[in-house]
N, C-alpha and C positions, 0 to 999 in steps of 0.2 A: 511959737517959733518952731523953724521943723530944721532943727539938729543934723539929721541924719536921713535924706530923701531916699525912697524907695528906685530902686533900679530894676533893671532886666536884669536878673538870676545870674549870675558867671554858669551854673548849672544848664541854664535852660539854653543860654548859648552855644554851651561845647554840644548841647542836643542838636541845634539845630545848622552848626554846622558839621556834625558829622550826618546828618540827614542830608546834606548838601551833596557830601563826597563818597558816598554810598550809592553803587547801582542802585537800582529800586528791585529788580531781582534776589538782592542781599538775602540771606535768609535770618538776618536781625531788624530788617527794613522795618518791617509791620510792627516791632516792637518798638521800635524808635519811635516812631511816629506816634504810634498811642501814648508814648511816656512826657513825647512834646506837647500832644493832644491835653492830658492832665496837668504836664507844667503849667501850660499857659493858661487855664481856667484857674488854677489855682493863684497865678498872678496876676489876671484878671478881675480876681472876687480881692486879691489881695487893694488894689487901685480901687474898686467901689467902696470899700472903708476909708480907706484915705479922702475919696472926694468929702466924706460925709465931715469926718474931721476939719475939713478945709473950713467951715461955716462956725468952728468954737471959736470960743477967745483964746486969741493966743495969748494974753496979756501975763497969763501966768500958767500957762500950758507951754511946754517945750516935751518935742516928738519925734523920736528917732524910730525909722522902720527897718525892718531887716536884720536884727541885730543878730549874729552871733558872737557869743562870748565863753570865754575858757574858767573851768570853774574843775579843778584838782586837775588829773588826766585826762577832760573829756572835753564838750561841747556845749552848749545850749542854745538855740535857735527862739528867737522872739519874734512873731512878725510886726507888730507895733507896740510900742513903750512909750504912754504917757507918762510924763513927768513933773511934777509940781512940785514946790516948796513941804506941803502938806501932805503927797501919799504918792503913791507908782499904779498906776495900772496895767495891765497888760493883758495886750487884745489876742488870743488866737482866730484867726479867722479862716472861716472855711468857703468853698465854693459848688454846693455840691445842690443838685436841681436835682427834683423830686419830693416823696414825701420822705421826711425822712423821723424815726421812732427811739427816743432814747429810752435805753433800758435799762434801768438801774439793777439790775438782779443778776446781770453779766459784765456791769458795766461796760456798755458796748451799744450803738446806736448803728441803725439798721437802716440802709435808703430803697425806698421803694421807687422805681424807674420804670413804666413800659414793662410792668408787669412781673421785673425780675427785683428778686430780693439780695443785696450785697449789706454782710458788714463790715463796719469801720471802728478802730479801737475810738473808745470814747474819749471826746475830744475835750471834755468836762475834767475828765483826768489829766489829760494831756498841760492844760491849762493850770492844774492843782501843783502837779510837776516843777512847772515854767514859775512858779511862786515862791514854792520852795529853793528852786535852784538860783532867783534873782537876789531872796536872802540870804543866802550862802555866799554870793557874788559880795554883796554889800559887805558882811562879816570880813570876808576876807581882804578886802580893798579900804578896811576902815573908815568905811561910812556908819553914820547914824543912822539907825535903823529906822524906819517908817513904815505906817501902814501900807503895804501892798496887797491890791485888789486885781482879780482876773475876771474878763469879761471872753466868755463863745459869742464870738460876730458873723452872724451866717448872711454870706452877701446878696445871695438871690434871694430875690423880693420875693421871689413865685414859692420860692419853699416853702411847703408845707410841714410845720415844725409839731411833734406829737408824741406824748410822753401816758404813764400810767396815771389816775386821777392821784395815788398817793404822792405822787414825784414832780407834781406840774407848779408847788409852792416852792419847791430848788431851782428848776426849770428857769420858771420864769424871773429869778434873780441873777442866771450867770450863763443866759440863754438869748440873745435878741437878733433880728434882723441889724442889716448897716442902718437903715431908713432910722431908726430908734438912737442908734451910737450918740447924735450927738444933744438927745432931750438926758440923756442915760450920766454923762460925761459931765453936763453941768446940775442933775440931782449930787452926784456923786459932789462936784467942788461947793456943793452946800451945805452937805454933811461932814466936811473933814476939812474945818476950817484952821485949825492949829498947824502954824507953822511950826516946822521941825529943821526944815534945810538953811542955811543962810545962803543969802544969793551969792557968796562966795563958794561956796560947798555945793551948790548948784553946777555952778560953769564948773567946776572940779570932779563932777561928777560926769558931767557930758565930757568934757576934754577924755575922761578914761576912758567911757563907754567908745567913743568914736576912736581913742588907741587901740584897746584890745579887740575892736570887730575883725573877725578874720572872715574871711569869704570861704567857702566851700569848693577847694581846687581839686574837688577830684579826677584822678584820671578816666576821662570819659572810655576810652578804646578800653582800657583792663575793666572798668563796670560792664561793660557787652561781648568783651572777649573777641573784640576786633583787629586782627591784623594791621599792621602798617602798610602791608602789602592791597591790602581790600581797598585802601582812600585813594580816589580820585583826584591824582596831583592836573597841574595849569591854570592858567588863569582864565575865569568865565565870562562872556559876557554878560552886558549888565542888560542889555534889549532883548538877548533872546535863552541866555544860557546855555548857550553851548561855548565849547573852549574857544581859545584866542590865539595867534601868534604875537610875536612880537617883532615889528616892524618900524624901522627908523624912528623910534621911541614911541612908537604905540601899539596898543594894541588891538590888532585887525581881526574882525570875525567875516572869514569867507563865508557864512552862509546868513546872515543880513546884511554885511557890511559895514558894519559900524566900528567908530574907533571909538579909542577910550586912552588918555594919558594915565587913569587914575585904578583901572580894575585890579591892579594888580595889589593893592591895599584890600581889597576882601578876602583876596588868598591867604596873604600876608597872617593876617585875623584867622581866618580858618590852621593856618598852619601852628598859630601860638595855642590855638584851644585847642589842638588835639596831640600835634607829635609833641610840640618841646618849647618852652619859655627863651628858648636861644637858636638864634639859624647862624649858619656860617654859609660861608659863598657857597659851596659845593650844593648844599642841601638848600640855595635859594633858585641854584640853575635848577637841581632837579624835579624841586615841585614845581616852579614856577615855571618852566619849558624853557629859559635863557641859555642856550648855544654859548654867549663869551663869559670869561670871568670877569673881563674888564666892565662888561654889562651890567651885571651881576652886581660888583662891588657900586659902584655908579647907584643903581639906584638906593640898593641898603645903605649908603650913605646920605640919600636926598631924604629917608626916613627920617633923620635926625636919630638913631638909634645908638645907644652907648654901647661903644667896644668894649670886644675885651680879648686881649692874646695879641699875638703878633704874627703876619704873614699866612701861613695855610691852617697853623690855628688858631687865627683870629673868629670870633665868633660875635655878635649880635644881641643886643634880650632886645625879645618882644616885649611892647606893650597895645594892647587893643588899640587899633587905630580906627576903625572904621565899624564895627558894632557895636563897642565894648559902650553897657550902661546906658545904653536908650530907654526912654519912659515906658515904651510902648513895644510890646513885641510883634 
């Protein structure tokens, strides 16, 4: 059963629509753009595990992806968490083409690409981390404790995976392609066959896990040090992107001419992921290019959007309307 479905990143969106409202001139452009470039492979290698999963039994497998959870002062990031009666696993998975060299002596794995050498903290550790930090989690939520196991799931098939001849016996126990995850998944439910969870303590253990995931809302403009003044306010069109007016309830693009009753819900989304979780009239004419307030109010109310305040400080919360949590980026 799958708990907890992977989404499009709340992260990788505020990236890419502030990639949206950014000249390309910008002088953070090229940065953005490689950091969206990175996101999305890495949430793309994140979905080629998941396909592979798709093919276990779920009969006693439940599986929650993306998980962050709070664990003292801080954070922990999971990208998939099997879960079973019997033990936890938990998948780090990477997305990274080339050859890539793990080095136990620095601990630190090293990808060879087109000739150039980059490294990356070792993701073996990383995963050692995520083990300890889930038993911590459990201790402190009053669970029964369980065997917990961590698997490196390197998505690209094409990777070329390469270690020292003394390291290739660790390697190859907490090291595999996705193609492998799911012969890996049911050796593993053969060996740790002792139930420990009761399937009440089960569903008690998901209900938390899906309470305490908190999403990553960091403010995207203060990560790049972008001005409010730099974003590109109006609503775009959706045929050709350039801006729109707004005309007898549509919105008209003088240079293909296409209407749209609806564009103004991608703005809407772009304005909750970058300036502010609450618009008021004022700040909906002025991204949005709306001339009346009576306009203005009109449509933030066909949003179905909860008030709050009265009169000129009545204000608005956004919730994603129109990108928020697509499978696919």
């Amino acid at each position: 059963m799958i708990a907890k479905e992977r989404k499009t990143p709340l992260y990788l969106l505020k990236l890419q629509a502030l990639a949206r409202r950014l000249p390309p001139d910008h002088p953070k452009y090229s940065a953005i753009q490689e950091e969206i470039l990175k996101r999305t492979a890495g949430y793309k290698g994140e979905l080629a595990a998941d396909y592979q999963l798709t093919y276990a039994d779920h009969k006693n497998l439940t599986i929650l992806h993306d998980l962050r959870l709070p664990i003292q002062s801080r954070y922990f990031q999971i990208d998939s968490l099997v879960l079973t009666p019997c033990f936890v696993l938990i998948l780090e998975i990477k997305n990274i083409a080339g050859t890539i060299h793990f080095d136990p002596a620095f601990n630190q794995f090293v990808r060879t690409k087109d000739g150039v050498e980059t490294a990356f903290a070792d993701p073996i550790l990383q995963a050692d981390r995520l083990e300890k930090h889930f038993g911590d989690w459990l201790e402190t939520n009053k669970f029964t404790k369980l065997p917990i196991l961590d698997l490196v799931v390197i998505s690209n098939p094409r990777t070329i995976i390469k270690t020292v001849s003394s390291y290739e016996h660790v390697l190859k126990k907490t090291v595999i392609h996705a193609g492998k995850l799911l012969s890996v998944v049911t050796e593993i439910q053969k060996t740790y066959k002792k139930r420990i969870l009761t399937d009440k303590d089960l569903k008690r253990m998901v209900k938390t896990l899906n309470k305490q995931h908190t999403e990553n809302n960091q403010p995207i403009m203060d990560r790049f040090e972008i001005k409010k003044s730099d974003i590109i306010s109006g609503v775009f069109c959706q045929e050709c992107g350039r801006k729109t007016e707004r005309i007898h309830g549509n919105w008209f693009c003088r240079l293909c001419k296409s209407k749209s009753k609806t564009a103004h819900l991608n703005a809407i989304d772009d304005y909750g992921l970058l300036i502010d979780s609450v618009i008021s009239n004022k700040a909906a004419r002025e991204f949005l290019g709306i001339p009346s307030s009576a306009g203005a109010t009109r449509l933030l109310q066909s949003l179905n959007l909860k008030p709050s305040g009265k009169n000129k400080g009545r204000t608005y919360e956004l919730r994603l309307i129109e990108y928020a949590h697509k499978k696919q980026p």
